[in-house]
N, C-alpha and C positions, 0 to 999 in steps of 0.2 A: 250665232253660237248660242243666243240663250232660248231661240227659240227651238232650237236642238234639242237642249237639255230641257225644258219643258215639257216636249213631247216625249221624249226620252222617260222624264217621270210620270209626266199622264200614262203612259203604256205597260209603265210597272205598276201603277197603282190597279188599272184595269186587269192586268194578269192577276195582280192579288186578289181584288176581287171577282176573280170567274167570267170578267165579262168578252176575254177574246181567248183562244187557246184551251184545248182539254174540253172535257165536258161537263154536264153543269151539276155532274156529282161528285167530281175532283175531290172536293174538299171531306168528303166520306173516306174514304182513298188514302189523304193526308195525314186523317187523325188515327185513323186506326192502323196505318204501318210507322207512323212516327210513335205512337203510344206502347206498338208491339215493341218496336226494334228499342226503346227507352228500357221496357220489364225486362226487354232480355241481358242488355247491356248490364241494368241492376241486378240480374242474379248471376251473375258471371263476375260482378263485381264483390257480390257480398259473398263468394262464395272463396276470392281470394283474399277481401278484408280480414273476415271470420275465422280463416281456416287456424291461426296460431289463438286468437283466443278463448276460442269455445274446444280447444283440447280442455280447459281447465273450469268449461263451465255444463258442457254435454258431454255425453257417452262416446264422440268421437268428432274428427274437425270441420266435418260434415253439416253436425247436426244445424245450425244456422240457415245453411244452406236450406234443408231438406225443408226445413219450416217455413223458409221465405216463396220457395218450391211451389208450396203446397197452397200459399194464401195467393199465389201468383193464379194457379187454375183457379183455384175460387174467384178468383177477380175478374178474369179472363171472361168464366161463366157467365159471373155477374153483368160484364160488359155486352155480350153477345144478348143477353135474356133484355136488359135493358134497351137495346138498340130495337128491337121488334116492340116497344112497348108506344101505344097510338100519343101524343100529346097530349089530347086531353085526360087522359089517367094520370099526367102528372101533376095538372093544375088541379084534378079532384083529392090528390093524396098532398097536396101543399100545406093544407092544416095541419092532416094527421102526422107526416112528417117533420113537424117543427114541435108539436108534442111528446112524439118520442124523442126527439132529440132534447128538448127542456127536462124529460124524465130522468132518461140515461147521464146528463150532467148532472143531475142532481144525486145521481146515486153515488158518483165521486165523492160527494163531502159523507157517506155514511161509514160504516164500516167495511162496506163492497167497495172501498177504493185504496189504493196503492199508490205510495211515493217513489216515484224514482227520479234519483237526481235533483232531490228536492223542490219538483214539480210533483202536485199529485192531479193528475190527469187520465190515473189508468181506474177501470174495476175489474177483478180478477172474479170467477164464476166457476165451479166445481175445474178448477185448476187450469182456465182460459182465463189471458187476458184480455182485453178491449179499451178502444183509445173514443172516448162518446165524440171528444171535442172533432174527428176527423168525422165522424158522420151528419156532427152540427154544421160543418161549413157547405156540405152536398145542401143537406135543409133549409140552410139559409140563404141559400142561390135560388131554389125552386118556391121557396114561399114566398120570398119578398117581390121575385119576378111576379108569381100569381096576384100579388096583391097589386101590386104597380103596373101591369096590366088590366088590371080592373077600374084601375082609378082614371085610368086615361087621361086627359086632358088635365085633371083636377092636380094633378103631381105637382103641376105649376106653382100652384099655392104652397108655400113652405106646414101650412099646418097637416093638409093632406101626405105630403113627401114625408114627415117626419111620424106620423099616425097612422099604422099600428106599425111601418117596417122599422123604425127607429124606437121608436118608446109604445110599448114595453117591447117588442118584439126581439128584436139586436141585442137591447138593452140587457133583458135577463139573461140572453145566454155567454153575454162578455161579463156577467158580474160574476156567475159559475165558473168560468174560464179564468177571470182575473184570482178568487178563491182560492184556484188549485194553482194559483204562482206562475201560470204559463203564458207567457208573454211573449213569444214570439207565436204561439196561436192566435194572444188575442189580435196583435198586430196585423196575419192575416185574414180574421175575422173583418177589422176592421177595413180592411180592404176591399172584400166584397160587397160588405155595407155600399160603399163610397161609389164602385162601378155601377152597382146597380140604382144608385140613384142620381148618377152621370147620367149614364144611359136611356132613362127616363125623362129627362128632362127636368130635375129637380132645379130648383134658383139657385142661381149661382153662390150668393149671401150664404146657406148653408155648408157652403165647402167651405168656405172663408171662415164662419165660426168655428166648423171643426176640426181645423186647420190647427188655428189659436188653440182648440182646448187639445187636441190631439199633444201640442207641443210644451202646453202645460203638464199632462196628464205624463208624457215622457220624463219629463226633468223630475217629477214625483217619484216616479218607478226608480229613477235612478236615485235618486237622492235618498230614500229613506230603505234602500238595501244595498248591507254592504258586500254582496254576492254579485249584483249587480253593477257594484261602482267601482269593482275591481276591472269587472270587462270592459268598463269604458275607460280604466287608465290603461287597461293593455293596450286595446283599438290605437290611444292615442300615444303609446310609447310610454306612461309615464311610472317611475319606480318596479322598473321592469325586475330587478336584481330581487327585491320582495314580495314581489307579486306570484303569486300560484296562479293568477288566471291567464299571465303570458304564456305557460309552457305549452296547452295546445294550440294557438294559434301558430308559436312559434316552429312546433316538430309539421306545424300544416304548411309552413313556410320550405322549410327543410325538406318536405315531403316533393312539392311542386318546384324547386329549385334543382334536385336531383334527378329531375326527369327527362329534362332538357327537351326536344323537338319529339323524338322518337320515345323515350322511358326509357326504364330498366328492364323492363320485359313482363309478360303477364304472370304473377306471381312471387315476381322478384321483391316486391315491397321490405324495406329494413324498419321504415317507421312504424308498418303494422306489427311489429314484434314489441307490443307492449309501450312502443313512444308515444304513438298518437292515441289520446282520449278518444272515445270514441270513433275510431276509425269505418266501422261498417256503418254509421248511423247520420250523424252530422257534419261530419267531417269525410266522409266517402271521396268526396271529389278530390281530394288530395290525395288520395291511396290512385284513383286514375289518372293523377297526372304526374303522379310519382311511375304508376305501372306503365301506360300509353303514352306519359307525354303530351304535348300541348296537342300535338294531331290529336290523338283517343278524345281530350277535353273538350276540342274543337269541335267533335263531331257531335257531341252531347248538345254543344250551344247550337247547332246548327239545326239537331233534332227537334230542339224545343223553339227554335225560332220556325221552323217548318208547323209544328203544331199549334204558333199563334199564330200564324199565318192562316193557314183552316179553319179555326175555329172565327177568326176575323171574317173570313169567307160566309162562312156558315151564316152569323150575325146578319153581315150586311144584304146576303142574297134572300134571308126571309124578310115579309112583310107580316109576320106576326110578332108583335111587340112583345110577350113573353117568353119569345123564345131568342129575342135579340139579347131583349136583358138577363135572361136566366144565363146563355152561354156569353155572355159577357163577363157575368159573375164570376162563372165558372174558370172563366182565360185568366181574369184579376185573381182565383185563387191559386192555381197551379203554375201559370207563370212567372205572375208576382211571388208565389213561396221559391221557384227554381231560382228568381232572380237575386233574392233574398239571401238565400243559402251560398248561391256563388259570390256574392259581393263578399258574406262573410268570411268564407274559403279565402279567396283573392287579400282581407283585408282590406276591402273600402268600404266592410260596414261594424260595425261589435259584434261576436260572438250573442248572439241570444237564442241559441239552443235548437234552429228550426231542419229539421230533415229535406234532402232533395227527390222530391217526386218522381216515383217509381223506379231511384236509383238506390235511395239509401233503404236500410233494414228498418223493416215494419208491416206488420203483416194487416193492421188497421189500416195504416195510412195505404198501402198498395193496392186493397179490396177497393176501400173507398176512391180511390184516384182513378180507380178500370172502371167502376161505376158508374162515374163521373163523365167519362170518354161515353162511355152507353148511352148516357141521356143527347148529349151531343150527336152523336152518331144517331140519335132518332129524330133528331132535329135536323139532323143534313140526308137522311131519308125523304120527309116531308117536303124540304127544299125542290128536291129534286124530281118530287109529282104534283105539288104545285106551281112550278115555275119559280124564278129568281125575280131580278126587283123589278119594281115598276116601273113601267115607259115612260113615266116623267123622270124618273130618277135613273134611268138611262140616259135620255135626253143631254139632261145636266151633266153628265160626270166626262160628253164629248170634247174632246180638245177643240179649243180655239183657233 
């Protein structure tokens, strides 16, 4: 029996990774109809979230819609143009791309930046606005892989792993990030950080300190705002009857409790009539599991576990170390931010402000996330005309 179920998981693991079934560009395939069918879902979503609020904020209940629309072909573009782009153009633009991204965060603290929601994360430009920080986390997947591919072997050593992709690199763009109040970017900033130098091989001893300081650095964020210390007494139930920061978790409850197996129907949403904060933005996933029900929700997780699935593909079928780690980064940003978002939704994590990729309203974050999928998708390109992994590491991965 256990040697059933052994083999049983050796033959899933090998389907995951490409090595029997399908052909060996599968995972091209995966990403870009799991990333399609996601935008699509999100604009059909924000287009029933939005419709009662943006009567009172645009020319008609559309207009949300039409904008999310419009940044969707730009991204789309963006994605396709990206996909044909050779690899090494990306390792040569890994500088300059981490420059304009230190630039455009810095233009937040001038007077080209805007608060919203008491984050100031946005610059607004002859009446456009722009999110720097969602282009900082593209940059900071493709530079750090550039560098930590170059260092090879040397990562070993905690002073190389931590010089230049940690100090100053990381560094300055999470103290910009931190500045403009926005902490559940820097959260996944720091995430990518952390994959990409998993992936690489960094010592272990360095997860471990900033692990400790990561858990330090929390208790701080909490402790000394009380914006923040409100969301962790909602999270944990407490002085719920006083608390403002209950009521949207609570109508998010409300929202996913009414929806039951099947929903209310597309459009039928009650909580989007002004209950739920946020409804097209952070909180999206409650308006689908209020409209579709746990199936519609379901199919979303399923989306997003098909798309680390691929990207997991992608990683493991190259033998080029920058492009394991870059789309490593890349899975730890967009996954990690989906997984994030739904904990918070669900209630198994606090409220801390973060959008769900390429569902919720955002016309930065959705450019930036097809972009994202493009560089990938040039990456499982490559895969697929230079072969997959090595006959040693075939060898090994044979059952017993």
């Amino acid at each position: 029996m256990k040697t059933r179920r052994a083999g049983g998981l050796t033959r899933f693991w090998r389907l995951l990774e490409g090595q029997e079934g399908g052909g060996r560009n599968s995972g091209y395939y995966m990403i870009l109809g799991s990333a399609l069918a996601l935008t699509v879902i999100g604009l059909l979503m924000v287009l029933s979230s939005s419709s009662v609020s943006a009567i009172s904020k645009e020319s008609n209940s559309y207009g949300l819609f039409i904008r999310q629309g419009i940044f969707a072909v730009v991204g789309v573009v963006a994605m396709l143009v990206l996909s044909r782009v050779p690899i090494r153009w990306y390792r040569r633009l890994a500088w300059p791309l981490l420059g304009i991204a230190v630039v455009t965060l810095a233009l937040v603290l001038t007077p080209l930046g805007v608060t919203v929601n008491g984050n100031r994360n946005w610059i607004e430009l002859a009446g456009i606005r722009a999110q720097p920080s969602e282009a900082a986390k593209l940059a900071l997947a493709v530079w750090s892989a550039h560098i930590l591919a170059t260092k090879g072997h040397l990562v070993r050593d905690w002073k190389h792993a931590l010089i230049p992709v940690v100090v100053p690199g990381s560094a300055i763009i999470l103290l910009f990030v931190l500045l403009g109040h926005d902490v559940g970017t820097l959260l996944v900033l720091v995430l990518i950080v952390a994959a990409v130098l998993f992936l690489a091989g960094a010592p272990k001893r360095i997860f471990v300190l900033g692990g400790l300081a990561g858990i330090v650095g929390a208790i701080a964020v909490f402790a000394f705002s009380e914006n923040r210390m409100g969301r962790l007494n909602a999270w944990l139930q407490i002085d719920c009857e006083g608390n403002r920061a209950c009521y949207q978790p609570m109508h998010g409850f409300y929202a996913l409790a009414s929806g039951g197996w099947w929903g209310v129907g597309l459009g039928q949403s009650r909580q989007k009539w002004n209950y739920l904060p946020e409804a097209q933005t952070d909180y999206i996933l409650a308006i689908v599991g209020e409209e579709l029900g746990l199936v519609g929700t379901l199919v979303i997780v399923v989306l997003f576990a098909g798309l680390a699935a691929a990207m997991y593909r992608v990683a493991f079928q190259s033998r080029d170390t920058f492009v394991r780690v870059a789309t490593g980064g890349i899975m730890a940003w967009l996954i990690g931010q989906a997984f994030i978002n739904m904990g918070m939704v669900t209630g198994l994590l606090p409220v801390i402000g973060i959008p769900l990729p390429f569902i919720s309203y955002g016309g930065s974050a959705l450019v930036i996330s097809l972009a994202a999928i493009g560089v990938i998708l040039a990456f499982a390109r490559q895969s697929a005309k230079t072969g997959s992994s090595t006959p040693s590491r075939r060898k090994t991965q044979q059952p017993a």
